[in-house]
N, C-alpha and C positions, 0 to 999 in steps of 0.2 A: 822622216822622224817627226817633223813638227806635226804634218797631216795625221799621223797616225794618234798623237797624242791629242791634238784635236778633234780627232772622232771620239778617242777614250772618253773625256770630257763632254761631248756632247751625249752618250748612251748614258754616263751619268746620269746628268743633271733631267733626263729622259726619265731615268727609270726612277729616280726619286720625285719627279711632278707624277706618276703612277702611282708612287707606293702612296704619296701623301695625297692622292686624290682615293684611295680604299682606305687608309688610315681616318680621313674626316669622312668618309661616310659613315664606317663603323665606330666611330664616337659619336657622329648624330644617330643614329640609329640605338645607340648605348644610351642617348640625351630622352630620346623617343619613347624608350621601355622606362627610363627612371620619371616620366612624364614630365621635363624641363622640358617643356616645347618650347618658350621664347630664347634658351639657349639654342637650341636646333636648328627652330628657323634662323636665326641669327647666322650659326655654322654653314647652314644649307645654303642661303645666301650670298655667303661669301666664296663657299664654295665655286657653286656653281656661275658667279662672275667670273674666277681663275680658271674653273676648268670641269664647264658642266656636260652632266652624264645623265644616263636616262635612270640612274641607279641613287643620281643626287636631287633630279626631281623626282623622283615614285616617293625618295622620302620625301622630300618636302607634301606631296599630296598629302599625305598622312600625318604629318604635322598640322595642316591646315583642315583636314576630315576628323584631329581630335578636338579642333577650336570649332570646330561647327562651322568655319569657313568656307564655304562650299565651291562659289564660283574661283576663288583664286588654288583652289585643292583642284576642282575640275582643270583649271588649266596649267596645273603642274603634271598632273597624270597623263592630260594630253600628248605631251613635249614627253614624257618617258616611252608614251607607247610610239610614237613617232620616231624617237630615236632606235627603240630596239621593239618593233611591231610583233616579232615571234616570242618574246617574254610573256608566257601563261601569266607570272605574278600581276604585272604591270594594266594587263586587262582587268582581272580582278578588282584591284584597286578602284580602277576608272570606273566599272560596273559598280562599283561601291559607291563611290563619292556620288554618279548621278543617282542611283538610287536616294540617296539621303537627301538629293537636292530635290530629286520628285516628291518624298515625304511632306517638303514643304513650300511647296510649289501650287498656286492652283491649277485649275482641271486640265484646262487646255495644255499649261505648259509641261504639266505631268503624264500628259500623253503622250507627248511625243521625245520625253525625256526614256519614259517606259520601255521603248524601242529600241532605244540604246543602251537600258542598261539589257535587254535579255541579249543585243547583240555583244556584248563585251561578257557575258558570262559565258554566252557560248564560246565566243572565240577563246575565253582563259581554261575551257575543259576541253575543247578541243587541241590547242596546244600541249595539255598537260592533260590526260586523261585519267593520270591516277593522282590527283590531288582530289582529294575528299571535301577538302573547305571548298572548293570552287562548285564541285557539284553538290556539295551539301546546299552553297548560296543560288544555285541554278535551279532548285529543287522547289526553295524555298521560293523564288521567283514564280517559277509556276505554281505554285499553292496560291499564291495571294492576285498575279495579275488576270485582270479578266481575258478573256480569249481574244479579243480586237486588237489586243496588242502583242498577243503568244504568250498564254496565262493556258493552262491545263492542266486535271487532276490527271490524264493519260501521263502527260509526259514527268510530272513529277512522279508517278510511280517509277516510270522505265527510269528515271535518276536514280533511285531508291534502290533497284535491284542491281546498279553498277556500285552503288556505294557500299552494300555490304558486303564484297569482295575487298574493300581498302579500311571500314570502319563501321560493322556491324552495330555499333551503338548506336550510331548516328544516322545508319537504315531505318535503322528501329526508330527513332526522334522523325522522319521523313512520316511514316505511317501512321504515328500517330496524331501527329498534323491532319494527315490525310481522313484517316477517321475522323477527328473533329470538324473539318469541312464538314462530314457525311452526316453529323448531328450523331454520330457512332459514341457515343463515352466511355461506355463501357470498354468497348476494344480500344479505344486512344488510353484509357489508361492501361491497359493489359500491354499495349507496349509502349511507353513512356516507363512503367517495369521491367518490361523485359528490354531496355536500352540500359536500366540501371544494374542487371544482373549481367550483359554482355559488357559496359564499362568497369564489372569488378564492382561496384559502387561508387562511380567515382562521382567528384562534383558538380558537374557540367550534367549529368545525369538528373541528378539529385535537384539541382533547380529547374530543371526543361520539367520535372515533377510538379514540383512547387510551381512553377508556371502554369499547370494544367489545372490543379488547385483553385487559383484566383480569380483562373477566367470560369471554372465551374461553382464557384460561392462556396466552395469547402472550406473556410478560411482556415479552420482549426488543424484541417491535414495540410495546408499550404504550410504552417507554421511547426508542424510537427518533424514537416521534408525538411527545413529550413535547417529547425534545430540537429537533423539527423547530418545535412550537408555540412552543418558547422564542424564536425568530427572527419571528414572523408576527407580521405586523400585530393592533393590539390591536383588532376588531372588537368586544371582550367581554373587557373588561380582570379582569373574573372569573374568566377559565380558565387566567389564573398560579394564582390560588390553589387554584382546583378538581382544576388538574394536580399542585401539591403537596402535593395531599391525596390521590390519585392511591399518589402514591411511599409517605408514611405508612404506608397500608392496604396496600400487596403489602411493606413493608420494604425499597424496591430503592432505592440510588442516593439518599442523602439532600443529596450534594451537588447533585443538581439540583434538589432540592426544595426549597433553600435560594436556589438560584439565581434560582429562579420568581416566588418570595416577594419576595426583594429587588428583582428585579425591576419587579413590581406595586406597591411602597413608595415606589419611585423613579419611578413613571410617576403618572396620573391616575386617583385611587382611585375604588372606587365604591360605592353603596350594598348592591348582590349580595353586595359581599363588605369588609365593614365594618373598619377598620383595626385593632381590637381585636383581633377573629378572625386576621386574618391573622398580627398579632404574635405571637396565642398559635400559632398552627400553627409561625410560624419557631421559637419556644422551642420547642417542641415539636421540630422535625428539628434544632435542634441541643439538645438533649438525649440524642437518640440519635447525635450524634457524639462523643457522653462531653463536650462544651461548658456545664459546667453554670452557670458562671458565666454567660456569653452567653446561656444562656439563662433563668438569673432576671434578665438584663436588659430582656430580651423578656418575659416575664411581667408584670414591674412594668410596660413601658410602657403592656401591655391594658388590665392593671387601673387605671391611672390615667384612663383616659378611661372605663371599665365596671367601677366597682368591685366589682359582685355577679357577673359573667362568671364562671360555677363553674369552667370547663376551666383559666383562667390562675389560680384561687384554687387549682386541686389542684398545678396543675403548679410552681407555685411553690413549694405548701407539701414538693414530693418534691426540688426541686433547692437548695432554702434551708433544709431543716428538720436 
């Protein structure tokens, strides 16, 4: 009888060190979308001292890929794909973070980071071949890298023609890339359109528009998409902020950049675009409405939930120094 109740007790206290290691994941993860990453990391942390998972580093990577942390994100992702190597998401990620760490990297070291990330995209679509975002970012990989390191307009096409079987919008955003490689504009916009009319209109659409805008000097229809996006269903409640960011970089129209933001603050935040960031882009467009006070309000709020976030430590220290 004792043994028996001794077992009872040990499957306990078992299956509660499980419930409460999915329990703080899904509050960090909860921490992640409300963009409290210093609470996160924190959670994650301590988590994963008690009782770590490949599921409590991939977040932590993404905690540290939303601080711009690169190298200590790279070796959290690491230690996720190591523990559970056939999780599609977890490659993803890793393909992400080197990515971003090649962006700012020099030549050399971004060459050979380049190789890793096409090998982690592959392997996150090959595990999972009907996830869209993985071949949407696979796609986009081959658009942009040169051939030396497996960069091609080929093979981003053959992406293009598996993604619009899972996300025909986002086929459409693939081709029209691909046109713009080709100096095509006309047909990059014809379907950068036609991904807005397969989205319904939605807003993830509606800025990859406004994106195509910018980079062709249309400033007036980049701002027209913008205003149009500000009405549209939130299909990508990230392209408030991406469209505000948008306005920042051409300097047009900072009242609608403020508009986007507040916006996004006021709807269902997400983890693309982390509440920290986005507070500091709004100090940011109103610091360029001469609002300095407003916007060392906006500063402070970033840095209270990401106290080492550099962009709201600078932009504070210009509108409060």
């Amino acid at each position: 009888m004792k043994r028996m109740i001794a077992f009872v007790c040990f499957l306990l206290v078992f299956s509660l060190a499980v419930l409460s290691r999915g329990w703080a994941a899904d509050g960090s993860e909860g921490l992640l979308a409300a963009g409290k990453v210093d609470e996160a990391v924190e959670s994650l942390q301590r988590q994963i001292q008690n009782f770590p998972s490949a599921r409590a580093y991939n977040l932590l990577c993404r905690a540290h890929f939303e601080m711009g942390a690169w190298d200590a994100g790279i070796a959290a992702c690491e230690k996720a794909v190591g523990i559970e190597p056939t999780n599609g998401v977890y490659h993803l990620w890793l393909a992400r973070i080197y990515g971003e760490k090649a962006d700012h990297a020099g030549f050399f070291s971004a060459a050979g980071l380049a190789k890793k990330v096409r090998i982690e995209f592959e392997r996150a679509v090959e595990l999972n071949p009907d996830n869209w975002e993985a071949r949407t970012d696979l796609a986009e990989f081959y658009l942009e890298a040169p051939g030396i390191v497996g960069g091609g307009k080929d093979k981003a096409r053959a992406q293009a023609e598996e993604i619009a079987r899972l996300n025909r919008a986002m086929a459409h955003w693939v081709r029209a890339r691909l046109a713009e490689k080709n100096k095509d504009l006309t047909g990059a916009e014809r379907e950068y359109r036609a991904a807005v009319d397969a989205s319904q209109g939605g807003a993830r659409a509606w800025l990859n528009l406004a994106g195509f805008y910018r980079r062709a000097q249309r400033l007036d229809e980049m701002e027209e998409a913008l205003r149009t996006l500000e009405t549209r269903p939130l299909d990508h409640p990230a392209a408030l902020v991406d469209g505000a960011s948008l306005v920042l970089r051409t300097g047009r129209n900072y009242l609608l950049g403020v508009r986007l933001v507040r916006r996004y603050l006021a709807s269902k935040t997400v983890e693309e675009a982390p509440v920290f960031k986005a507070r500091c882009m709004l100090g940011e467009l109103l610091e360029r409405q001469g609002d300095r006070a407003g916007a060392a309000e906006q500063y402070r709020a970033a840095l209270a939930i990401a106290h080492s976030f550099r962009p709201a430590q600078e932009g504070l220290r210009r509108v409060a120094g």
